[in-house]
Structures are given as C-alpha cells and as structure tokens.
Backbone and ligand atoms as CSV (ligand in chain L), in Angstrom:
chain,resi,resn,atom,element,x,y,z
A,1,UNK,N,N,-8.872,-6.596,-3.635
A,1,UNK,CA,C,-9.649,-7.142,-2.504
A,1,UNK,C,C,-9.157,-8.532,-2.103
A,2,UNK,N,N,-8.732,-9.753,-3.493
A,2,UNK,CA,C,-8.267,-10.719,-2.910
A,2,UNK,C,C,-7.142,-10.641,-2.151
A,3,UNK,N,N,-5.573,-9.649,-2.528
A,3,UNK,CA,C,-4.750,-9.534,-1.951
A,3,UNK,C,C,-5.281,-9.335,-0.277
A,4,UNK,N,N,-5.997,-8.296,-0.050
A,4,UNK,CA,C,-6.148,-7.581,1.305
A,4,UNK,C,C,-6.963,-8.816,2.128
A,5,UNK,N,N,-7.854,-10.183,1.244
A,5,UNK,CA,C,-8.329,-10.958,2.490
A,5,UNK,C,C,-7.355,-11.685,2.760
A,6,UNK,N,N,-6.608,-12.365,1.815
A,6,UNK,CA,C,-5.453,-13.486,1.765
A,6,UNK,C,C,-4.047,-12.971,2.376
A,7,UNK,N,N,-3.799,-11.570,3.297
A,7,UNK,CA,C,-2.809,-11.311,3.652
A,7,UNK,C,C,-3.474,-10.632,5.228
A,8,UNK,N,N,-4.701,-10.193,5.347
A,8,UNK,CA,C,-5.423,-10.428,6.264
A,8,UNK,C,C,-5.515,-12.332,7.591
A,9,UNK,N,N,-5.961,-12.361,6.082
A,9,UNK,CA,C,-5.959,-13.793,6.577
A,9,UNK,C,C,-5.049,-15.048,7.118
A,10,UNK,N,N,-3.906,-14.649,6.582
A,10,UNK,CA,C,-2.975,-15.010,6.979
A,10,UNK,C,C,-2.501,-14.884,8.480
A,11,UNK,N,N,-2.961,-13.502,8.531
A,11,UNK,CA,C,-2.353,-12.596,10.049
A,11,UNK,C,C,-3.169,-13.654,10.941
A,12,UNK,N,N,-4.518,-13.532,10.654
A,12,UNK,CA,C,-5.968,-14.305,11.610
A,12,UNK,C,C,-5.514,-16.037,11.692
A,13,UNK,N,N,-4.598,-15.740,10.775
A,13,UNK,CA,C,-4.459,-17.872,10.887
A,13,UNK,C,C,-3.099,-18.132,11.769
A,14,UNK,N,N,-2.263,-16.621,12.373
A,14,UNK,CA,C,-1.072,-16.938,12.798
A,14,UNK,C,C,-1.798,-17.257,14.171
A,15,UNK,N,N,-2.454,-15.997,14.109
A,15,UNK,CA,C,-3.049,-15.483,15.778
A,15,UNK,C,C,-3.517,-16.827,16.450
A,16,UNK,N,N,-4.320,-17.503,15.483
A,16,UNK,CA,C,-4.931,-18.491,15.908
A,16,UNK,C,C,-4.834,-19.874,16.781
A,17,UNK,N,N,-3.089,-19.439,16.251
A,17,UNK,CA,C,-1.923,-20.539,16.822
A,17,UNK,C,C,-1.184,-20.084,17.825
A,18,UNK,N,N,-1.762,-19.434,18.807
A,18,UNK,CA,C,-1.531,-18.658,20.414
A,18,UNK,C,C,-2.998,-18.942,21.369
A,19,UNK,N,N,-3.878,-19.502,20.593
A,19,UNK,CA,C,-5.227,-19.178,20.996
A,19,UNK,C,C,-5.263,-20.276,22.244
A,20,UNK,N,N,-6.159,-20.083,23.466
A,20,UNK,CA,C,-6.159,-20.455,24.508
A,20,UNK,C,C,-7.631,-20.969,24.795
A,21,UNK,N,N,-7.954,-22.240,24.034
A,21,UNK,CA,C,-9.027,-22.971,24.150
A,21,UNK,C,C,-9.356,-24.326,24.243
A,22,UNK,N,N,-8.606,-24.330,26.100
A,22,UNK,CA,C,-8.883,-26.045,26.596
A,22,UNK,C,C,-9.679,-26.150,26.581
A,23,UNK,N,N,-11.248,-25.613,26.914
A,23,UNK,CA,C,-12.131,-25.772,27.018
A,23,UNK,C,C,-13.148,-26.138,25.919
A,24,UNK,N,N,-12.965,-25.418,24.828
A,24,UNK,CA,C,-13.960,-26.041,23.400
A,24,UNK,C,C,-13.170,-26.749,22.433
A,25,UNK,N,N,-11.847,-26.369,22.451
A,25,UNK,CA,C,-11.041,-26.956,21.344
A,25,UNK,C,C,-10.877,-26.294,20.412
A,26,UNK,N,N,-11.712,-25.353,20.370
A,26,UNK,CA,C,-11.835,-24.143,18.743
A,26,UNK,C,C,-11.380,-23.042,18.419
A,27,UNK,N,N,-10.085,-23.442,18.149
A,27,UNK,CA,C,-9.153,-22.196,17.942
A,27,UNK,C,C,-9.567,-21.414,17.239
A,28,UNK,N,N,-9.885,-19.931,17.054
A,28,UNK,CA,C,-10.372,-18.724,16.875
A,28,UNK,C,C,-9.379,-17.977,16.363
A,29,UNK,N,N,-9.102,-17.321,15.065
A,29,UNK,CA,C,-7.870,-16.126,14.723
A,29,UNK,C,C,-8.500,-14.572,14.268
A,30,UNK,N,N,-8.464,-13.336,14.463
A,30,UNK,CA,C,-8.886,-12.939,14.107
A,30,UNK,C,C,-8.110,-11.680,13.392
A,31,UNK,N,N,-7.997,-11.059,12.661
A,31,UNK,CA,C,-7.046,-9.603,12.260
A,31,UNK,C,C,-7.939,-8.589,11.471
A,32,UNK,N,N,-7.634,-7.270,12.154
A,32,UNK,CA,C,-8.454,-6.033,11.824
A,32,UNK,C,C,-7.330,-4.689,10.870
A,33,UNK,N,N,-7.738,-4.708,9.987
A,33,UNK,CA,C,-7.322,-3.497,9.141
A,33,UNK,C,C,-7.946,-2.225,9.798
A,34,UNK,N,N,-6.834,-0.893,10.025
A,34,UNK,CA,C,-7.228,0.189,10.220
A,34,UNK,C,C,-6.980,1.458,9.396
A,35,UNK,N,N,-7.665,2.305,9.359
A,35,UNK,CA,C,-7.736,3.693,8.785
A,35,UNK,C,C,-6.217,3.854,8.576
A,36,UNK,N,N,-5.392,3.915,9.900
A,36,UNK,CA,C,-3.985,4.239,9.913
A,36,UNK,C,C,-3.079,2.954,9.271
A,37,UNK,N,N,-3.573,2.169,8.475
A,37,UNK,CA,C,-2.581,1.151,7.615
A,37,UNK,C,C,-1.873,-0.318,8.619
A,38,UNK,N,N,-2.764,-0.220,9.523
A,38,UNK,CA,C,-1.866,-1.081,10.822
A,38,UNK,C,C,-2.912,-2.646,11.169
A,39,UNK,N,N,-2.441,-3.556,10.929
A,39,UNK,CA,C,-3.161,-4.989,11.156
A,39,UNK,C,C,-2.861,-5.093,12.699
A,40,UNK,N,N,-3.554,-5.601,13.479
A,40,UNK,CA,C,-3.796,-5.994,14.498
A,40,UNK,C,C,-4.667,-7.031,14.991
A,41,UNK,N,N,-3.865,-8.259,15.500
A,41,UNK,CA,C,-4.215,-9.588,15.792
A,41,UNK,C,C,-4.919,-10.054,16.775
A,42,UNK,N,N,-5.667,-10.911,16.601
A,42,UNK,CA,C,-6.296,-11.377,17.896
A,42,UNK,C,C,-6.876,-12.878,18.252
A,43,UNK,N,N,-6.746,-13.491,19.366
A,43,UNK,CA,C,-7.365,-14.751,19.066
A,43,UNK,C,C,-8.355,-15.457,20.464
A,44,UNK,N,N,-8.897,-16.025,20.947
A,44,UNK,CA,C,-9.208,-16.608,21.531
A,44,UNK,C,C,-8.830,-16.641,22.929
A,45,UNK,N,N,-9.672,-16.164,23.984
A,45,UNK,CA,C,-8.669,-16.754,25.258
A,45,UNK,C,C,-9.909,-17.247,26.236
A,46,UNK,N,N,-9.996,-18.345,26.508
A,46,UNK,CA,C,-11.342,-18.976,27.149
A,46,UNK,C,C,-10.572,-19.247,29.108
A,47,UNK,N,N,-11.488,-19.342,29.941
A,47,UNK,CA,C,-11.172,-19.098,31.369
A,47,UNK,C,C,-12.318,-20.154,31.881
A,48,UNK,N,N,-11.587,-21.020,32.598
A,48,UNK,CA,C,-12.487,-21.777,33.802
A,48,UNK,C,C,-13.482,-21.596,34.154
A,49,UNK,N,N,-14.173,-19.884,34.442
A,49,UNK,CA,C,-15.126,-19.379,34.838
A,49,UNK,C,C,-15.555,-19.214,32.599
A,50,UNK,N,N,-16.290,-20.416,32.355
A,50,UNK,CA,C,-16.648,-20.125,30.851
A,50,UNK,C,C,-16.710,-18.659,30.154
A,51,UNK,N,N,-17.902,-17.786,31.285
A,51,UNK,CA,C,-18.327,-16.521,30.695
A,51,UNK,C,C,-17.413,-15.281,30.665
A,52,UNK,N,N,-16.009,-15.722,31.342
A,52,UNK,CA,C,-15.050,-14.523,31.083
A,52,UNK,C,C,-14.157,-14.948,29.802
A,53,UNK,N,N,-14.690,-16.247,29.240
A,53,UNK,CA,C,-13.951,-15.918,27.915
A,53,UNK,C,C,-14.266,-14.649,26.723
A,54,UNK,N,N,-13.053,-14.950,26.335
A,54,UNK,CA,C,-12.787,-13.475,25.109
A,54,UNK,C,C,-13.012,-13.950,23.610
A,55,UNK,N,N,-13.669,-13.562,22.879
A,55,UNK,CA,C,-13.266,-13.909,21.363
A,55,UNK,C,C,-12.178,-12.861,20.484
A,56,UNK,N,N,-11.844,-13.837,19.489
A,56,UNK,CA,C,-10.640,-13.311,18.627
A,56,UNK,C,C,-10.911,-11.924,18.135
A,57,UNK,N,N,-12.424,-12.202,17.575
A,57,UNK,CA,C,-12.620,-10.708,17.348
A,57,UNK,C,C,-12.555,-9.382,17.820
A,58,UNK,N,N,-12.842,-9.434,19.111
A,58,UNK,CA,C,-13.191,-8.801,20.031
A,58,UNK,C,C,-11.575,-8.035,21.340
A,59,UNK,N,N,-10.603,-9.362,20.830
A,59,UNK,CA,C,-9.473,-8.755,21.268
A,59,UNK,C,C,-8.848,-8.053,19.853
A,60,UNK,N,N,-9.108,-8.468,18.688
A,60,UNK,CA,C,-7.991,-7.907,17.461
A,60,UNK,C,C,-8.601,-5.876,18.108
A,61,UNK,N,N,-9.688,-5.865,18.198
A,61,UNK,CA,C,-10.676,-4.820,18.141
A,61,UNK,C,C,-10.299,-3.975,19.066
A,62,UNK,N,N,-10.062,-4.252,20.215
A,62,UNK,CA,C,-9.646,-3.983,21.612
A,62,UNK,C,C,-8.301,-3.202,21.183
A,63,UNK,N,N,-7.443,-4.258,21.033
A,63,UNK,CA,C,-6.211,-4.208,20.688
A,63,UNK,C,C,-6.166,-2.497,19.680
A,64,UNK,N,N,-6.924,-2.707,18.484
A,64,UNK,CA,C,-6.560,-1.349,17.832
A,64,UNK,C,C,-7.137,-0.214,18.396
A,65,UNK,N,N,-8.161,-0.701,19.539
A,65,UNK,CA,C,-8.715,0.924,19.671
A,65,UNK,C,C,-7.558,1.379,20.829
A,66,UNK,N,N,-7.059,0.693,21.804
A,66,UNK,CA,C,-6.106,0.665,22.697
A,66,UNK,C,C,-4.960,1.344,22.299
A,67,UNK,N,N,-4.358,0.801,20.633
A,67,UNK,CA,C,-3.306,1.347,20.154
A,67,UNK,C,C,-3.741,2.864,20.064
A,68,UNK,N,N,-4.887,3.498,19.866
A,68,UNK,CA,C,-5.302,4.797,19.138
A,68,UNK,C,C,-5.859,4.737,17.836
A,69,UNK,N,N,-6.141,3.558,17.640
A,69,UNK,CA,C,-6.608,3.186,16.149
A,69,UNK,C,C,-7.935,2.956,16.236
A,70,UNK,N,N,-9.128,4.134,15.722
A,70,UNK,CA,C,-10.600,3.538,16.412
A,70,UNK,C,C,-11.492,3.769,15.049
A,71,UNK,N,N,-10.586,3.525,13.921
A,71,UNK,CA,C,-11.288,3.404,12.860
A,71,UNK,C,C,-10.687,2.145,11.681
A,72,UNK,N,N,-11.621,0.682,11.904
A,72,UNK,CA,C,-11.267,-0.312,11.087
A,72,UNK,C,C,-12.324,-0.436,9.838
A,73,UNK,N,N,-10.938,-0.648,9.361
A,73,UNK,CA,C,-11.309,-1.041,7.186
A,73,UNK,C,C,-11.298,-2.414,6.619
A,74,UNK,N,N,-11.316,-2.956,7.841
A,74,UNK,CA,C,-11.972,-4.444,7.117
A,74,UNK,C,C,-11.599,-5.669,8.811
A,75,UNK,N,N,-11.925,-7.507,8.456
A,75,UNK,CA,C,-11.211,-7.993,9.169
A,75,UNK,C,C,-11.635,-9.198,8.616
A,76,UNK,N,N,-10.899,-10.093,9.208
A,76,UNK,CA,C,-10.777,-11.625,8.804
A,76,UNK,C,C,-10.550,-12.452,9.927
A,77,UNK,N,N,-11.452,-13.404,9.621
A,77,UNK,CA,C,-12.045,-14.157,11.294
A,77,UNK,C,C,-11.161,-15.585,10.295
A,78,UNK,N,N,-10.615,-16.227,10.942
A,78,UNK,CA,C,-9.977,-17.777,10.692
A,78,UNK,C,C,-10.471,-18.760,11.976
A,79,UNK,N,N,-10.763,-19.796,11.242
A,79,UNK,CA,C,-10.909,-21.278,12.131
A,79,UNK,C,C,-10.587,-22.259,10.982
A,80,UNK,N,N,-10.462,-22.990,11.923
A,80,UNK,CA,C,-10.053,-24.710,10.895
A,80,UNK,C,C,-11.345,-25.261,10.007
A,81,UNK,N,N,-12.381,-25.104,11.413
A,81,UNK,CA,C,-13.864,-25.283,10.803
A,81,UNK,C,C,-14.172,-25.819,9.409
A,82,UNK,N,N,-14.487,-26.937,9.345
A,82,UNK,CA,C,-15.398,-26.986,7.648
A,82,UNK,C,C,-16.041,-25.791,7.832
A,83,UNK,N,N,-17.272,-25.717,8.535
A,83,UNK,CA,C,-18.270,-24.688,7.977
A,83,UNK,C,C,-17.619,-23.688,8.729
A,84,UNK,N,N,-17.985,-22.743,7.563
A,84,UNK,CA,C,-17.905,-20.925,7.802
A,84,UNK,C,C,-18.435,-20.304,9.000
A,85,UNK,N,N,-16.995,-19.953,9.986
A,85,UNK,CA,C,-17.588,-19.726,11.490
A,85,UNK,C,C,-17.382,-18.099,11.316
A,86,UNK,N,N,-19.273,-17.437,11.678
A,86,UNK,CA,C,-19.132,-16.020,11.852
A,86,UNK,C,C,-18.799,-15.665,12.725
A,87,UNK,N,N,-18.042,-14.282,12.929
A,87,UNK,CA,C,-18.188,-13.628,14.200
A,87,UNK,C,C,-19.812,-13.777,15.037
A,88,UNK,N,N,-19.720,-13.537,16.242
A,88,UNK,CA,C,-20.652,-13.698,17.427
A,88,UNK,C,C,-21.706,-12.424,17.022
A,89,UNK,N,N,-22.878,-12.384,17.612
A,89,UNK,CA,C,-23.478,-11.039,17.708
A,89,UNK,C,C,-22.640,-9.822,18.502
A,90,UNK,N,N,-22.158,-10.424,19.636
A,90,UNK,CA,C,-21.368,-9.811,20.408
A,90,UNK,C,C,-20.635,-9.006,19.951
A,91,UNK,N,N,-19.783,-9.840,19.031
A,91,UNK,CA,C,-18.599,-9.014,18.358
A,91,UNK,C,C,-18.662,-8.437,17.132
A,92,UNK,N,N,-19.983,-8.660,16.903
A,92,UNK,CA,C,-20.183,-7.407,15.146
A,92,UNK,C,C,-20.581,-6.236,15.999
A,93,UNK,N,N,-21.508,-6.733,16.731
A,93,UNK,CA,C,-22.019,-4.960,17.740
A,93,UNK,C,C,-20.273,-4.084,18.381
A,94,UNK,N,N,-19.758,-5.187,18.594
A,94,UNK,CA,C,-18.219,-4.276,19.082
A,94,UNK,C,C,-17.842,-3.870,17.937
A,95,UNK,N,N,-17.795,-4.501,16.847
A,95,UNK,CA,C,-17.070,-4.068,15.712
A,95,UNK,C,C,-17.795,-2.830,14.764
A,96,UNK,N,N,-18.951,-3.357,14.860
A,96,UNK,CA,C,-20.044,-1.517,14.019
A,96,UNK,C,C,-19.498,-0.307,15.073
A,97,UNK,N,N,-19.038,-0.465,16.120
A,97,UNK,CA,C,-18.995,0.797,16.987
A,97,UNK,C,C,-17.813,1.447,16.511
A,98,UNK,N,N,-16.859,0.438,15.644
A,98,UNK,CA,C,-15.669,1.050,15.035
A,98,UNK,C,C,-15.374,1.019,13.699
A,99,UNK,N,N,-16.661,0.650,13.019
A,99,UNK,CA,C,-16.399,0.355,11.726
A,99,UNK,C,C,-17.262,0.225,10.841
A,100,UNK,N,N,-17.731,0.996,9.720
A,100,UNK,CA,C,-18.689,0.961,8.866
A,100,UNK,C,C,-19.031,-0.360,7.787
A,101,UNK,N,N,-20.066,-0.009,6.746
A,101,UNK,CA,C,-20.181,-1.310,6.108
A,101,UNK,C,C,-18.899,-1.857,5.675
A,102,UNK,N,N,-17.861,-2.715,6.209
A,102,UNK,CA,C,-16.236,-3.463,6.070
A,102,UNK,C,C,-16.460,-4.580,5.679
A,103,UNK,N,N,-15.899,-4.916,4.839
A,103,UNK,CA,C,-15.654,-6.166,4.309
A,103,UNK,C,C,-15.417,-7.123,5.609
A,104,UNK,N,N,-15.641,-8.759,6.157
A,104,UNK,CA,C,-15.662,-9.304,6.315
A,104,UNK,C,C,-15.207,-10.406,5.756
A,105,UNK,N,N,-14.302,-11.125,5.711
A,105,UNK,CA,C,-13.136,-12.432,5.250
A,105,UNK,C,C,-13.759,-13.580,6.491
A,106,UNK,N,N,-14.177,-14.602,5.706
A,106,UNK,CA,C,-14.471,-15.690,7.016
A,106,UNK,C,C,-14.031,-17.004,6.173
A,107,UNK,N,N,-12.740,-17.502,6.730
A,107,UNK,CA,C,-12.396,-18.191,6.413
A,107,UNK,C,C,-13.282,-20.128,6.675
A,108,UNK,N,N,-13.323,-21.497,5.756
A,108,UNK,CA,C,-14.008,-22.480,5.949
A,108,UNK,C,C,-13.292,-23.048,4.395
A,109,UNK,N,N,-13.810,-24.650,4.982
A,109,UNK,CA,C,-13.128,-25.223,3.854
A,109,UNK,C,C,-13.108,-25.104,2.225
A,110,UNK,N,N,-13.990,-24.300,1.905
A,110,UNK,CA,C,-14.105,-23.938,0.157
A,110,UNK,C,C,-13.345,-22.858,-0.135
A,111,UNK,N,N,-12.615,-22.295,1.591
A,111,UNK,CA,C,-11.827,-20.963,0.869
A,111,UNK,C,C,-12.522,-20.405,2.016
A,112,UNK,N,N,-11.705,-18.680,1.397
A,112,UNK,CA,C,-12.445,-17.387,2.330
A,112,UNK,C,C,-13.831,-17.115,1.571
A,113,UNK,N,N,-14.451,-16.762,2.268
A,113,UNK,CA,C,-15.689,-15.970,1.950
A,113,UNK,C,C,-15.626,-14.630,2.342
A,114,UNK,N,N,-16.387,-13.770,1.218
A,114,UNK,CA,C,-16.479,-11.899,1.685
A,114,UNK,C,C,-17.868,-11.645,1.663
A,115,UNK,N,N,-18.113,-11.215,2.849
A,115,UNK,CA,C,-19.109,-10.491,3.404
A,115,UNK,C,C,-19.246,-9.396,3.778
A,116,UNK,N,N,-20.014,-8.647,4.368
A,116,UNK,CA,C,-19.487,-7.338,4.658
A,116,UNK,C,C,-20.314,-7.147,6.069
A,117,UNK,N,N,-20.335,-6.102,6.925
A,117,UNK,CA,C,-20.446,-6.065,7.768
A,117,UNK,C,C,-22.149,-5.301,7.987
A,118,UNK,N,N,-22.684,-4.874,6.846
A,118,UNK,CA,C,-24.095,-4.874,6.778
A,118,UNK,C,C,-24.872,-5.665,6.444
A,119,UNK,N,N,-24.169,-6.952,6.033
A,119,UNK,CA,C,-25.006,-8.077,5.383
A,119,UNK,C,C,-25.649,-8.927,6.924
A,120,UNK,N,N,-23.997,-9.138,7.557
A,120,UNK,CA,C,-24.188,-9.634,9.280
A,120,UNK,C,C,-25.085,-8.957,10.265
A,121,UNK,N,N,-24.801,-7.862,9.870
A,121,UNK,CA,C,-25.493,-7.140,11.309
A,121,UNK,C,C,-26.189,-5.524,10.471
A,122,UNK,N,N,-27.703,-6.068,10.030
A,122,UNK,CA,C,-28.461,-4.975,9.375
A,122,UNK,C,C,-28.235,-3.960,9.915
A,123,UNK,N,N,-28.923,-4.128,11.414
A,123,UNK,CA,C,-28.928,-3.472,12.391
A,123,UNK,C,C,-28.729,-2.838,13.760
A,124,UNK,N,N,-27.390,-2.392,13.634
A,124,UNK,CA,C,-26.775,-2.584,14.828
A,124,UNK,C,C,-27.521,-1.679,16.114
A,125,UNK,N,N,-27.373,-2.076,17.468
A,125,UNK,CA,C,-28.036,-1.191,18.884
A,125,UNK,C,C,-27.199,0.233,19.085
A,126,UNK,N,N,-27.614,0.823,18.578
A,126,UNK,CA,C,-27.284,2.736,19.295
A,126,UNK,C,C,-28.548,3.237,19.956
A,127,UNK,N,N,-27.904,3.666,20.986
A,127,UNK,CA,C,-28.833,4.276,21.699
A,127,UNK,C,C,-29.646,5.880,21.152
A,128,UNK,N,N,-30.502,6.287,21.188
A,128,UNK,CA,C,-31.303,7.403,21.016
A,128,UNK,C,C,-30.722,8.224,21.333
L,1,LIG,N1,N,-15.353,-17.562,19.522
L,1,LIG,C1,C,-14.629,-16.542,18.972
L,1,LIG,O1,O,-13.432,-16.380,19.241
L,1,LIG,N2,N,-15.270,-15.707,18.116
L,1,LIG,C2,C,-16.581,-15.773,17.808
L,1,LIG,O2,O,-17.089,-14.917,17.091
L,1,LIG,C3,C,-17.415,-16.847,18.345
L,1,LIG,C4,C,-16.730,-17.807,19.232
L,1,LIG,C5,C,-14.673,-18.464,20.460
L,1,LIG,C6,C,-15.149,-18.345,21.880
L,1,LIG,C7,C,-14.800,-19.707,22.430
L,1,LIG,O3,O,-13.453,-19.677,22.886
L,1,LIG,C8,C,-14.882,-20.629,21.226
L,1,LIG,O4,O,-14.892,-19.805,20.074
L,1,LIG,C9,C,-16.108,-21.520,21.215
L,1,LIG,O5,O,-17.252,-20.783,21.385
C-alpha cells in the first residue's frame, strides 16, 4: 500500500507542476489508479470566469473514463499545503460514480495520509 501511495503520489506531484492557478495560487495534482493498471494525471485549471474552473481530481477522472477506463482503484490528491487538502464534495461524488470504497492518498506536511473513499463521502447521491 505504501509503494502504490508514494508512486501514486509522485505522478499527483508532477501534474501539479502544469497546474493553471493565477487566480488562487494553489496548485492542485491529482493521479487515479485503474482496474486496467493505467495512472492517469490531472491538475488544476482555473478560468477568469472563476466557476468554469476544473479541479485536479476531476480532470485525472475525466481523463480515465475518456481513455475507456471507468473503473478506478485508488488516487492521490497532492498540494504543497501544510494542512491536508481533501478532494471537494464535487469531486468524491464524480469519483464514487467510478469507484468503490478506494483508498485515498492526501498528501500535507507530516506526509501522505490514507483514507478511503467511504470515510469522505458516507454517502454518496444516486438517484432512485
Ligand atoms: N481544487 C482542486 O483542484 N481540487 C479540489 O478538490 C478542491 C480545490 C482547486 C480549485 C481551484 O483551482 C483551487 O484548488 C482553489 O480552490
């Protein structure tokens, strides 16, 4: 498990260094493990018009279902952050739609932390 956050994590700390945030300053990295063995990166891209920005999570996510990859086995969110920055509500609800209870890697200054993705989001919205 340590190998898979710390080589995860790595991926989420490259991404992070493409990330496109004049606007807050808070570079965002994110990388998603899939069913089919394939990491896929993602980071940040914020827009003038604030509310069409993207989070890291939410493109790594994009990115694998796009490839054909619509089943992820874990992911790892990176920021510089002292404190431990979670994914958004936004983007655990994108991410339960592709991914069961998954480990979670959230990188902050004491190290990574593992969480998992039922601890974040008990309860995710499906419709009836
Ligand atoms: N952000 C992410 O990339 N992921 C999150 O889960 C929360 C926030 C980004 C969006 C924005 O570019 C910046 O962090 C500050 O909110």
């Amino acid at each position: 498990m340590e190998n898979l956050a710390n080589k995860l994590m790595a991926a989420a700390a490259q991404a992070a260094k493409h990330s496109y945030s004049p606007y807050s300053g808070f570079p965002v990295g994110a990388a998603v493990l899939t069913a089919g063995g394939k990491v896929f990166c993602g980071t940040n891209v914020e827009n003038a018009s604030y509310g069409a920005t993207m989070c890291a999570e939410r493109v790594a996510v994009f990115k694998a279902v796009s490839e054909g990859e619509r089943e992820i086995t874990a992911i790892a969110v990176y920021t510089d952050a002292a404190a431990y920055a979670f994914p958004c509500g936004m983007c655990l609800q994108v991410l339960s739609e592709f991914a069961g209870d998954i480990p979670v890697f959230v990188a902050g200054s004491s190290g990574v932390k593992h969480f998992t993705l039922g601890q974040l989001l008990p309860h995710r919205f499906e419709k009836s």
